[in-house]
Every structure is written in structure tokens, then in C-alpha cells.
DSSP file (Angstrom, degrees, kcal/mol; ACC not computed):
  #  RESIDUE AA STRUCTURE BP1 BP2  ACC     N-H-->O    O-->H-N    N-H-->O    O-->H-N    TCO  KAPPA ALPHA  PHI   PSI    X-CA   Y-CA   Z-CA
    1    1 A X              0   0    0      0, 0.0     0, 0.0     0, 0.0     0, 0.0   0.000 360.0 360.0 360.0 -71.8 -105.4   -2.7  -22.8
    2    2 A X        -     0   0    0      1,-0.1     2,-0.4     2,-0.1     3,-0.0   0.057 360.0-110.4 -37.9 161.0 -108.0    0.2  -21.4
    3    3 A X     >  -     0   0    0      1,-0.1     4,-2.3     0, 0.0    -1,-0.1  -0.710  36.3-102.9 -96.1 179.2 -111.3   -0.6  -20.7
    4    4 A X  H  > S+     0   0    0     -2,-0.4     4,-1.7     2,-0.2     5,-0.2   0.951 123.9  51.8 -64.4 -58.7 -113.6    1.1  -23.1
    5    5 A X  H  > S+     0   0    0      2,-0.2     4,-1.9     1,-0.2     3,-0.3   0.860 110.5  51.9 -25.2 -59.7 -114.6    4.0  -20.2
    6    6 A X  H  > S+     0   0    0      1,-0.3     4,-1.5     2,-0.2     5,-0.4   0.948 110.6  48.2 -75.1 -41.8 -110.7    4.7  -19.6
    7    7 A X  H  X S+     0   0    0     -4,-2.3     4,-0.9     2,-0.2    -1,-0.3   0.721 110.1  42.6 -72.1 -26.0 -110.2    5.2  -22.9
    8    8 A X  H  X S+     0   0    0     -4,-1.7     4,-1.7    -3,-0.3    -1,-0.2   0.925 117.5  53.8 -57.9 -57.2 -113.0    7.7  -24.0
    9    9 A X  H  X S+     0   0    0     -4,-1.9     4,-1.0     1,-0.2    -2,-0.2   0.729 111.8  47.1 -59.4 -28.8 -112.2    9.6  -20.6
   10   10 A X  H  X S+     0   0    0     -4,-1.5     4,-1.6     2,-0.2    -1,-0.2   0.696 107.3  48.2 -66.7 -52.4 -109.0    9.7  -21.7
   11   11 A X  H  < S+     0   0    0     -4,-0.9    -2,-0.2    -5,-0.4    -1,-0.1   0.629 110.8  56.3 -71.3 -20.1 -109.5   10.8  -25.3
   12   12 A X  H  X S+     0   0    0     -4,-1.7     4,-0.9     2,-0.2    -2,-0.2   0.694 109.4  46.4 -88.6 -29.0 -111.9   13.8  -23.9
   13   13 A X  H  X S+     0   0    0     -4,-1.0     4,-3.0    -5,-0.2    -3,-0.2   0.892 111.4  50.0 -73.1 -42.0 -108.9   15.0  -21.7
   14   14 A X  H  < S+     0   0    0     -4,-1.6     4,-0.3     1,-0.2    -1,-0.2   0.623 115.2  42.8 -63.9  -6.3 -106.6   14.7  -24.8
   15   15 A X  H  > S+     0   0    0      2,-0.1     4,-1.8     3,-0.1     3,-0.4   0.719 114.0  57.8-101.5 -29.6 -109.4   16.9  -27.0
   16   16 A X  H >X S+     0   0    0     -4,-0.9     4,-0.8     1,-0.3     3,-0.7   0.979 107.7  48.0 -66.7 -46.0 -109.6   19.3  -23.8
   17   17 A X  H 3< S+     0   0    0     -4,-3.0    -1,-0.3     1,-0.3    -2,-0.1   0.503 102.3  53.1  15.7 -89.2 -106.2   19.8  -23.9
   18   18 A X  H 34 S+     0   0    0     -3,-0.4     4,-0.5    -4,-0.3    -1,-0.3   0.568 111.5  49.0-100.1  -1.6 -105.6   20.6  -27.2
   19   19 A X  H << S+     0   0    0     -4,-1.8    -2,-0.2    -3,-0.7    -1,-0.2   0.392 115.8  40.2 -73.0   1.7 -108.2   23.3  -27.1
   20   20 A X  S  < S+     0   0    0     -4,-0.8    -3,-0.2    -5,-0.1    -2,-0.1   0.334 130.0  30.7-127.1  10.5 -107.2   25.0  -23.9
   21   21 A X  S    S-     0   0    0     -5,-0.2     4,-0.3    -4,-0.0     3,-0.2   0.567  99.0-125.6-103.2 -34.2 -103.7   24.7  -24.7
   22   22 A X        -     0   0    0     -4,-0.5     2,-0.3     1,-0.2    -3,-0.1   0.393  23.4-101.8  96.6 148.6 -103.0   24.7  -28.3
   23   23 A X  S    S+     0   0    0      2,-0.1    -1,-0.2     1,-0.1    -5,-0.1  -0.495 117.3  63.8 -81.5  58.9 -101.2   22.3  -30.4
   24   24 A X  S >  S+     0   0    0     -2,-0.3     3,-0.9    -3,-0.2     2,-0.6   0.243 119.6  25.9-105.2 -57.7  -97.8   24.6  -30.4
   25   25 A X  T 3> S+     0   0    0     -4,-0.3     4,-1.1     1,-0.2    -2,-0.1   0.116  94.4  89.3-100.7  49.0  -97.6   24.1  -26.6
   26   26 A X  H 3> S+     0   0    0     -2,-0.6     4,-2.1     2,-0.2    -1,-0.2   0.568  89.1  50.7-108.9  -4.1  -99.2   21.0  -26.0
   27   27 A X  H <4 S+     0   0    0     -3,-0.9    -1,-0.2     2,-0.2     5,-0.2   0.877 112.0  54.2 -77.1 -27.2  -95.7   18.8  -26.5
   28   28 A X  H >> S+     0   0    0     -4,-0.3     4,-1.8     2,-0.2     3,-1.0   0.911 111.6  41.5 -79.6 -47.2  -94.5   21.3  -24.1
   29   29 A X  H 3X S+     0   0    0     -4,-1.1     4,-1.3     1,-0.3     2,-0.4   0.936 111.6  48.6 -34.4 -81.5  -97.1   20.4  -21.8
   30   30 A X  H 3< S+     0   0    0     -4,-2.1    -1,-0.3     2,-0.2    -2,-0.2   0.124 111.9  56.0 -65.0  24.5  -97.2   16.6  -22.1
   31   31 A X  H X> S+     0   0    0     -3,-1.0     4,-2.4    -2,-0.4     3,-1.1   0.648 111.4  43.0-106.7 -65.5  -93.0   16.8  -21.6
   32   32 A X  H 3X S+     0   0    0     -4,-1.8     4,-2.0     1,-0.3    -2,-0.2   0.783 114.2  57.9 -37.4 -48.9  -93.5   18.9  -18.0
   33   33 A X  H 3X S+     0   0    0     -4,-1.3     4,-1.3     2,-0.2    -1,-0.3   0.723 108.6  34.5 -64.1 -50.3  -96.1   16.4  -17.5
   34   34 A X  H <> S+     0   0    0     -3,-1.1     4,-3.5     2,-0.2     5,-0.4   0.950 112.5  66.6 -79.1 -66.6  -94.1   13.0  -17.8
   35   35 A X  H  < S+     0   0    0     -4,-2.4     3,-0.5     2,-0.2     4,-0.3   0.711 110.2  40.1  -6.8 -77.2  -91.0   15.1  -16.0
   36   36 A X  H >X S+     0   0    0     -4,-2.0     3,-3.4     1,-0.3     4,-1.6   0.786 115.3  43.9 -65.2 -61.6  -93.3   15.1  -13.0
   37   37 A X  H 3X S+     0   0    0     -4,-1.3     4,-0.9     1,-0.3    -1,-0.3   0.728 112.8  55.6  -5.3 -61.8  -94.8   11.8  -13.1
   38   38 A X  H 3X S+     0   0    0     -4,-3.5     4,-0.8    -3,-0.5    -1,-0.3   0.524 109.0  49.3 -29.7 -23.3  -91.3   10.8  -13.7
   39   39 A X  H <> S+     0   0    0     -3,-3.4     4,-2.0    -5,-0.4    -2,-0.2   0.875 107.4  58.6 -87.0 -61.3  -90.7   12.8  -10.4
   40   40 A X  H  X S+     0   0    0     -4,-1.6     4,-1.6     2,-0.2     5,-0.3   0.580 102.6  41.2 -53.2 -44.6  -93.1   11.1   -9.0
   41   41 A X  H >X S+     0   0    0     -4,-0.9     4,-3.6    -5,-0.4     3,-0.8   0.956 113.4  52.5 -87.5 -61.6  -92.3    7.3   -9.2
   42   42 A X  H 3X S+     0   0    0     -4,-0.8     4,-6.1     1,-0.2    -2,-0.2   0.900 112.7  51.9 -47.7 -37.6  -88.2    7.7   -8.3
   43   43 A X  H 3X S+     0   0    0     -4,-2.0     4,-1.9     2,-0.2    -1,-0.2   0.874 114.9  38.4 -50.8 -47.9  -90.1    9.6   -5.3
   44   44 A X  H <X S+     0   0    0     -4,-1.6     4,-1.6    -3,-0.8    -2,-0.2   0.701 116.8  53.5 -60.9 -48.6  -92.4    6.3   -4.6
   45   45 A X  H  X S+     0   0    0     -4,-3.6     4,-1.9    -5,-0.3     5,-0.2   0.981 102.4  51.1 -57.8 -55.7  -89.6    4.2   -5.3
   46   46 A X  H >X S+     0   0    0     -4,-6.1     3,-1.5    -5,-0.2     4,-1.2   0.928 115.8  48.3 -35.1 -76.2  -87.0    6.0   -2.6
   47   47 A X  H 3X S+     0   0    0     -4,-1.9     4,-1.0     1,-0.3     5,-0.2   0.584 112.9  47.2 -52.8 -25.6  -90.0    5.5    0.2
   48   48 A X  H 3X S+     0   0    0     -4,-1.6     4,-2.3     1,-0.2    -1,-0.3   0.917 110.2  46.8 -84.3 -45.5  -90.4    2.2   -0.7
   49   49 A X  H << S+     0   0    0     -4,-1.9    -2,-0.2    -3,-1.5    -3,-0.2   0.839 117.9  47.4 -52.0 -43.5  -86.6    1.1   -0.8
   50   50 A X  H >< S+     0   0    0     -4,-1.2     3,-1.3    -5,-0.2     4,-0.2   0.691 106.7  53.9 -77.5 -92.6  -86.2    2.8    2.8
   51   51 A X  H 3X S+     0   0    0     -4,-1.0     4,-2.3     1,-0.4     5,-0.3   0.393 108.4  46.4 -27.2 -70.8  -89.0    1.4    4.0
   52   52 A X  T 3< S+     0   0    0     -4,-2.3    -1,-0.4    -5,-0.2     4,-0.4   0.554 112.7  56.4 -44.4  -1.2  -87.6   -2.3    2.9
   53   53 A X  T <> S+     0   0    0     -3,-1.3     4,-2.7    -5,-0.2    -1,-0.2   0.777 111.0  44.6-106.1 -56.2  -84.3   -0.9    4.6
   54   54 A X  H  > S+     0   0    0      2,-0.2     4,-2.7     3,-0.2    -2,-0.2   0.932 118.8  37.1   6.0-106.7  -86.4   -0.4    7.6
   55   55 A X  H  X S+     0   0    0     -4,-2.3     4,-1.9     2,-0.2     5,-0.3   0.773 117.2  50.5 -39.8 -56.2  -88.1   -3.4    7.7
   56   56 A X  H >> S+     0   0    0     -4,-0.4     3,-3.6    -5,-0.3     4,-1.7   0.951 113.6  47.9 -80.0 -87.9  -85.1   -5.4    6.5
   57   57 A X  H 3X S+     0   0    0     -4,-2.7     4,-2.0     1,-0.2    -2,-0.2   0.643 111.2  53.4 -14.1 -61.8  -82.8   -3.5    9.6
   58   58 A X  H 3X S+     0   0    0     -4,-2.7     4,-3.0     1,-0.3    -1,-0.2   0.706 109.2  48.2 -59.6 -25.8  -85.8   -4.3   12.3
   59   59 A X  H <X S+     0   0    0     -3,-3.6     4,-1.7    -4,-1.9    -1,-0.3   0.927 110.0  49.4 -88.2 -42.1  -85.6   -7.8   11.3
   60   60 A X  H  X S+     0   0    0     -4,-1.7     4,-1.2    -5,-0.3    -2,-0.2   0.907 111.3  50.4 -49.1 -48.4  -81.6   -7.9   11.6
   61   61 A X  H >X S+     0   0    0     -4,-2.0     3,-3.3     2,-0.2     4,-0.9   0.985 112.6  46.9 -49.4 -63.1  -81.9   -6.3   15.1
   62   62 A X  H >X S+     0   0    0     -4,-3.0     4,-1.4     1,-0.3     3,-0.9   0.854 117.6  45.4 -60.9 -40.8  -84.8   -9.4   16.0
   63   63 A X  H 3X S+     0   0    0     -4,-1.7     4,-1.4     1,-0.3    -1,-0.3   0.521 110.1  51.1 -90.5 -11.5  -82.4  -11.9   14.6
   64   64 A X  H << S+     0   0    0     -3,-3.3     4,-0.5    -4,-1.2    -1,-0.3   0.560 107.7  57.4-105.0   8.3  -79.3  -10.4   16.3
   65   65 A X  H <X S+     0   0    0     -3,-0.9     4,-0.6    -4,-0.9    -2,-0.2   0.713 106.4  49.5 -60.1 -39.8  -81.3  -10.6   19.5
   66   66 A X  H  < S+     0   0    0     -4,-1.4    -3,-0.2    -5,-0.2    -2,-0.1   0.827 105.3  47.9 -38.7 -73.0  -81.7  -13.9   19.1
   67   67 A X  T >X S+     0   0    0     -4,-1.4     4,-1.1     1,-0.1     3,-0.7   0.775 110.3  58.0 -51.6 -33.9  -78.2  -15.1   18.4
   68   68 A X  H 3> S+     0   0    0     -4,-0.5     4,-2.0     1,-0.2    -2,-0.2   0.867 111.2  46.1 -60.2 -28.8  -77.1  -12.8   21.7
   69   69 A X  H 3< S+     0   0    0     -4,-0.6    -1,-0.2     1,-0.2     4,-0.2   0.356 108.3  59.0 -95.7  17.1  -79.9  -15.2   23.8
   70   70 A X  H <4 S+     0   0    0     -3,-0.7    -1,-0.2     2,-0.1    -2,-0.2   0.526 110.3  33.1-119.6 -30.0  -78.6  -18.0   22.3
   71   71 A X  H  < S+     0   0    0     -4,-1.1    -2,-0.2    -5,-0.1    -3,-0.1   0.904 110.8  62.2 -93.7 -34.8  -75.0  -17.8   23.5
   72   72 A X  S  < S+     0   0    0     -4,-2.0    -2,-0.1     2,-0.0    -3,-0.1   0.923  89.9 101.6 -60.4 -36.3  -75.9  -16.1   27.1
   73   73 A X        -     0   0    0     -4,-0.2     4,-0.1     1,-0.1    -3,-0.0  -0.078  52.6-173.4 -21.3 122.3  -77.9  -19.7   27.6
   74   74 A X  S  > S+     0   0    0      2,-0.1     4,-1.5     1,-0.1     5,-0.3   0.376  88.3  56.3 -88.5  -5.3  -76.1  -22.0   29.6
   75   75 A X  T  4 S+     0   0    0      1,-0.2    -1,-0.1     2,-0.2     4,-0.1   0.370  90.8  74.0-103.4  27.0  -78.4  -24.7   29.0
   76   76 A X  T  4 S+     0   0    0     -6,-0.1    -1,-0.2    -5,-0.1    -2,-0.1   0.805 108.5  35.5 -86.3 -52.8  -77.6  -24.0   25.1
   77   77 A X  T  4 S+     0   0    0     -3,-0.3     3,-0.4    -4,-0.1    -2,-0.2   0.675 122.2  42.6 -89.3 -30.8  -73.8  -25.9   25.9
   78   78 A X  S  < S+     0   0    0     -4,-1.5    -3,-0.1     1,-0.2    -1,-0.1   0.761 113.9  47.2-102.6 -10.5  -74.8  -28.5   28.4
   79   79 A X  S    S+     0   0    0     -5,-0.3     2,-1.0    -4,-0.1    -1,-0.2   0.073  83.6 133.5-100.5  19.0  -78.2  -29.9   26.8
   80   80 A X        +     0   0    0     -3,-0.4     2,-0.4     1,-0.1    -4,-0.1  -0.641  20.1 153.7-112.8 135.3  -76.9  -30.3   23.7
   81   81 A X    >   -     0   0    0     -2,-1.0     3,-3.5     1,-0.1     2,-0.8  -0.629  31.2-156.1-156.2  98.6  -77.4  -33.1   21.6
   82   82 A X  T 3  S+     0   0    0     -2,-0.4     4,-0.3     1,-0.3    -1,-0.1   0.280  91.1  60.5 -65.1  23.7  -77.3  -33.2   18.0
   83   83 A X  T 3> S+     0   0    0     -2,-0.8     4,-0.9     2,-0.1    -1,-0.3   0.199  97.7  61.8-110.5  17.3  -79.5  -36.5   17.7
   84   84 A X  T <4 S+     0   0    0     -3,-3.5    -2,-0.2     2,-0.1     6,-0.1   0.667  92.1  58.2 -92.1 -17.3  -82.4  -34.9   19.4
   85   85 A X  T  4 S+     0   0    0     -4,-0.5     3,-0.1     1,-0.1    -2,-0.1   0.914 110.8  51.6 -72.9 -32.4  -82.8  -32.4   16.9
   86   86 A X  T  4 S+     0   0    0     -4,-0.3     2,-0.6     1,-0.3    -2,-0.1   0.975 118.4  23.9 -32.7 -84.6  -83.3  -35.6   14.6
   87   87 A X     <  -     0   0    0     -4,-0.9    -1,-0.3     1,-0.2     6,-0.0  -0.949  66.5-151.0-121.2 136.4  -85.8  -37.6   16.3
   88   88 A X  S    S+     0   0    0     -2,-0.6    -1,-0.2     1,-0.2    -2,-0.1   0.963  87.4  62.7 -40.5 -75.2  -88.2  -36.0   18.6
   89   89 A X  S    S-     0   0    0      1,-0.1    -1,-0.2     2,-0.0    -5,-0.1   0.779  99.7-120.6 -34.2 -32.0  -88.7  -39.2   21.0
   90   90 A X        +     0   0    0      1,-0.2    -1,-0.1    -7,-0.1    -3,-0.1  -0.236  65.2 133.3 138.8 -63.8  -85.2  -39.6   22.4
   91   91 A X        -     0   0    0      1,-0.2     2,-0.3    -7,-0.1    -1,-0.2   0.398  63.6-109.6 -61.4 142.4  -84.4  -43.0   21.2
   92   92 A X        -     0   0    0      1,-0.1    -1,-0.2     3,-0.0     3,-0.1  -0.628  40.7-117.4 -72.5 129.3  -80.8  -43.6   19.5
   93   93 A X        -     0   0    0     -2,-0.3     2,-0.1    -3,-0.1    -1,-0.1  -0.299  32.8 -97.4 -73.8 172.5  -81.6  -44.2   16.0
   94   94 A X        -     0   0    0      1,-0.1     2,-1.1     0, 0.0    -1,-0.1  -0.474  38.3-108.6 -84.8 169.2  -80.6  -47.9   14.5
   95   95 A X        -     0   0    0     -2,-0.1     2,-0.3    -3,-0.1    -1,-0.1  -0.768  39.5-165.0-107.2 107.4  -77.4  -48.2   12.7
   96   96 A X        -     0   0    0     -2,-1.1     2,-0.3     1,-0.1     3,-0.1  -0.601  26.1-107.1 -79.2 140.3  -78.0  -48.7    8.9
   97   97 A X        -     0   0    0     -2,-0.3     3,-0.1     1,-0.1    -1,-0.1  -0.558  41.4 -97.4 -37.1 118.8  -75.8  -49.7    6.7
   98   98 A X        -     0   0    0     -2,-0.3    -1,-0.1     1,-0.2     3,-0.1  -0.296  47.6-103.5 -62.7 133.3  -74.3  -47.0    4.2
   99   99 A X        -     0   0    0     -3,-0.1    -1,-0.2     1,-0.0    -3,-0.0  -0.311  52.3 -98.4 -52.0 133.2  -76.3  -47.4    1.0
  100  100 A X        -     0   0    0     -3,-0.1     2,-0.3     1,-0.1    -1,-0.0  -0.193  33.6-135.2 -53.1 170.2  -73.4  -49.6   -1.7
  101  101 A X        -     0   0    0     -3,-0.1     2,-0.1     3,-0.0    -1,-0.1  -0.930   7.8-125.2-138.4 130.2  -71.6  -47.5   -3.9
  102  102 A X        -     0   0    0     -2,-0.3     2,-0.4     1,-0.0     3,-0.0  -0.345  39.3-113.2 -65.6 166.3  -71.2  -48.6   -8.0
  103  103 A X        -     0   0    0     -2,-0.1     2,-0.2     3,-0.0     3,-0.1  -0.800  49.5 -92.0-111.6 152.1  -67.0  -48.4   -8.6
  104  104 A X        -     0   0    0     -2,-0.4     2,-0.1     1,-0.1     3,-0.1  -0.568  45.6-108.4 -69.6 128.3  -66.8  -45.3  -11.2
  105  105 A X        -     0   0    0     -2,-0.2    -1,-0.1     1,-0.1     2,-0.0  -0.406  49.7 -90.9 -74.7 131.6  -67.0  -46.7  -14.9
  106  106 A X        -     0   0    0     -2,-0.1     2,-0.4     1,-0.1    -1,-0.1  -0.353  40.8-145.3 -67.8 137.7  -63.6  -46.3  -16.5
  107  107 A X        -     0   0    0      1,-0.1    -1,-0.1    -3,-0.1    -3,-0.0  -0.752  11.8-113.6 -81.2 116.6  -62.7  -43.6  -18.3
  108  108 A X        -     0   0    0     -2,-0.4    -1,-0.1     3,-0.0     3,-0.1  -0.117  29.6-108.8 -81.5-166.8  -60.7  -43.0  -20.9
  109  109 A X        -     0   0    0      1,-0.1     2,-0.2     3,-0.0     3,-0.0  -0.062  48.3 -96.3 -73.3-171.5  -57.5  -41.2  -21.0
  110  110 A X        -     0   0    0      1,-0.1     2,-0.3    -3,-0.0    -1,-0.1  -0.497  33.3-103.3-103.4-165.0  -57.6  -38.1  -22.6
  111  111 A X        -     0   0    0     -2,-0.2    -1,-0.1    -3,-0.1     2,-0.0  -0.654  38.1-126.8-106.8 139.7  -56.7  -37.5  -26.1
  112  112 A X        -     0   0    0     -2,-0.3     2,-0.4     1,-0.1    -1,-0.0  -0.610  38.8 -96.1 -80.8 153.8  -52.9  -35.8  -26.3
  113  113 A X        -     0   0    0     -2,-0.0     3,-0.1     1,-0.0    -1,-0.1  -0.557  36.5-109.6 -89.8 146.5  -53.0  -32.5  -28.4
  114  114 A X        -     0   0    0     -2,-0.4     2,-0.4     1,-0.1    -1,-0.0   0.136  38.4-105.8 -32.5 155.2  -52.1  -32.6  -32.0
  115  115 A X        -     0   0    0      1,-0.2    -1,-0.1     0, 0.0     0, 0.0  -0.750  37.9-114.3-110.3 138.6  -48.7  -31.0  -32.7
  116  116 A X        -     0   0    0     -2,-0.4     2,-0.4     1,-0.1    -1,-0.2  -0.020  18.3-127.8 -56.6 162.7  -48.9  -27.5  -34.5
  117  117 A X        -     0   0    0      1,-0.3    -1,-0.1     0, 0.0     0, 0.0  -0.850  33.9-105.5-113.2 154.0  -47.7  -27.1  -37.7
  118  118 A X        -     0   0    0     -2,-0.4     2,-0.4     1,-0.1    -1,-0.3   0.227  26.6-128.2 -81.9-148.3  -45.3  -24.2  -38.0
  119  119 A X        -     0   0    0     -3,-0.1     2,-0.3     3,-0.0    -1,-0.1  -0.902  21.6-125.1-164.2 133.7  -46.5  -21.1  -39.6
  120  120 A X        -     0   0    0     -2,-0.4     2,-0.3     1,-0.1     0, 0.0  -0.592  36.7-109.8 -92.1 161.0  -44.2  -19.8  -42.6
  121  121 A X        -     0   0    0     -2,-0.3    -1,-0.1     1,-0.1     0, 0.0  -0.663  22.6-120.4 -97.7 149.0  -43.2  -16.3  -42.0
  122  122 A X        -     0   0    0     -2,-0.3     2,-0.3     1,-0.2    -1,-0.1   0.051  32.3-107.3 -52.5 152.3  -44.4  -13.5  -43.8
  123  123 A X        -     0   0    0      3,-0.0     2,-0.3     0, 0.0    -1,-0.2  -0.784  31.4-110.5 -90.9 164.2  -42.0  -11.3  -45.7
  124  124 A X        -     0   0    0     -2,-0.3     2,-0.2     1,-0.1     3,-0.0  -0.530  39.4-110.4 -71.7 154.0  -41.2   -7.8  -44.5
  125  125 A X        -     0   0    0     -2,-0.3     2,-0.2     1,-0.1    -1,-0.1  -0.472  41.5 -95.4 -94.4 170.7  -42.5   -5.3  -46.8
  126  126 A X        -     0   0    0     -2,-0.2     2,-0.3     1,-0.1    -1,-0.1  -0.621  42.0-120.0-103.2 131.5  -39.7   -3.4  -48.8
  127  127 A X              0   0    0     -2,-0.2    -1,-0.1     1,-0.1    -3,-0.0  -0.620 360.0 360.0 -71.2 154.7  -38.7   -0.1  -47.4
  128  128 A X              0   0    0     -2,-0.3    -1,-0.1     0, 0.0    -2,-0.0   0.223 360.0 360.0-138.0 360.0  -39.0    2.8  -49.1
């Protein structure tokens, strides 16, 4: 997982440690330690979630600039003509035939459900 380096440097911090700390407070230590680290990431995490909020906002703004220049256009309503967006050139496409259609393989009915049998009743249990 480590390279061989991290892991020696790692094992020399963990010896320094526990001689300049003692093993009675060196859980106390490595707990305060994660806390912060802990601290530390939610912190990295927030900036990073606003940022994307940001980012994410700036890009709603461009895109509702957009839509606004798209409806002040007049030449948006008289030029428009949804077989250019098809073909480039112009040209009216030819008129194909609709691909045939199979007819739908019969089905069968469904099955009706089976009729219950009645369930015998229990007795009451005896008061006492």
C-alpha cells in the first residue's frame, strides 16, 4: 500500500512519538489527532461543494442568458424551420416509406385465479 520510504518515515514518527509522549497519552494524542484531520476534510469538503455551487450557479446564469437572447430574437419566430436543423443544405428530404410493422404475436389470455379454500376457524380459548 505505502512505498517502502513512507512506511519507515512513518514507523520513526510512530517510535518518536511514543517516546516524547508516552504510551499512557499517546491514544489521547492519536484521537485529537484524527478529530483534527477529521476537521480538516468536512472543512475541504464545504469549499469544495460551494465552489461546485459557484461554478454550477455561473453556468445557470450563462444558460439563462441565453434562453433570454433567444426569445428577444425576432428572427428566432420568422426563420424557423424545423427541417433545416435536419439537413444542412436546404433541400426537402425524400419521402420514405414507414419501415412495415410485424402484427403483435398472439397472446394468450391470462390464467383466472384459483378459488380459495376457506380457512376453518380457530376455537376461542376458554375463559378463565
Amino acid at each position: 500500500m505505502f512505498p517502502e520510504n513512507r512506511l519507515i518515515e512513518i514507523l520513526i514518527i510512530g517510535a518518536l512519538a511514543l517516546i516524547v509522549v508516552g504510551p499512557k497519552d499517546l491514544p489521547v494524542l492519536m484521537r485529537r489527532v484524527g478529530q483534527f484531520i477529521g476537521k480538516m476534510r468536512a472543512m475541504a469538503a464545504e469549499f469544495r461543494a460551494s465552489f461546485d455551487e459557484l461554478a454550477r450557479q455561473s453556468e445557470l446564469e450563462d444558460l439563462r442568458k441565453e434562453v433570454e437572447a433567444m426569445r428577444n430574437d425576432p428572427r428566432h419566430f420568422t426563420n424557423f424551420n424545423p427541417m433545416a436543423a435536419a439537413d444542412p443544405s436546404g433541400a426537402a428530404p425524400a419521402a420514405e416509406p414507414p419501415p412495415a410493422r410485424e402484427p403483435p404475436a398472439a397472446v394468450a389470455p391470462p390464467k383466472p385465479p384459483r378459488p380459495r379454500k376457506p380457512r376453518a376457524k380457530k376455537p376461542a380459548p376458554p375463559v378463565q
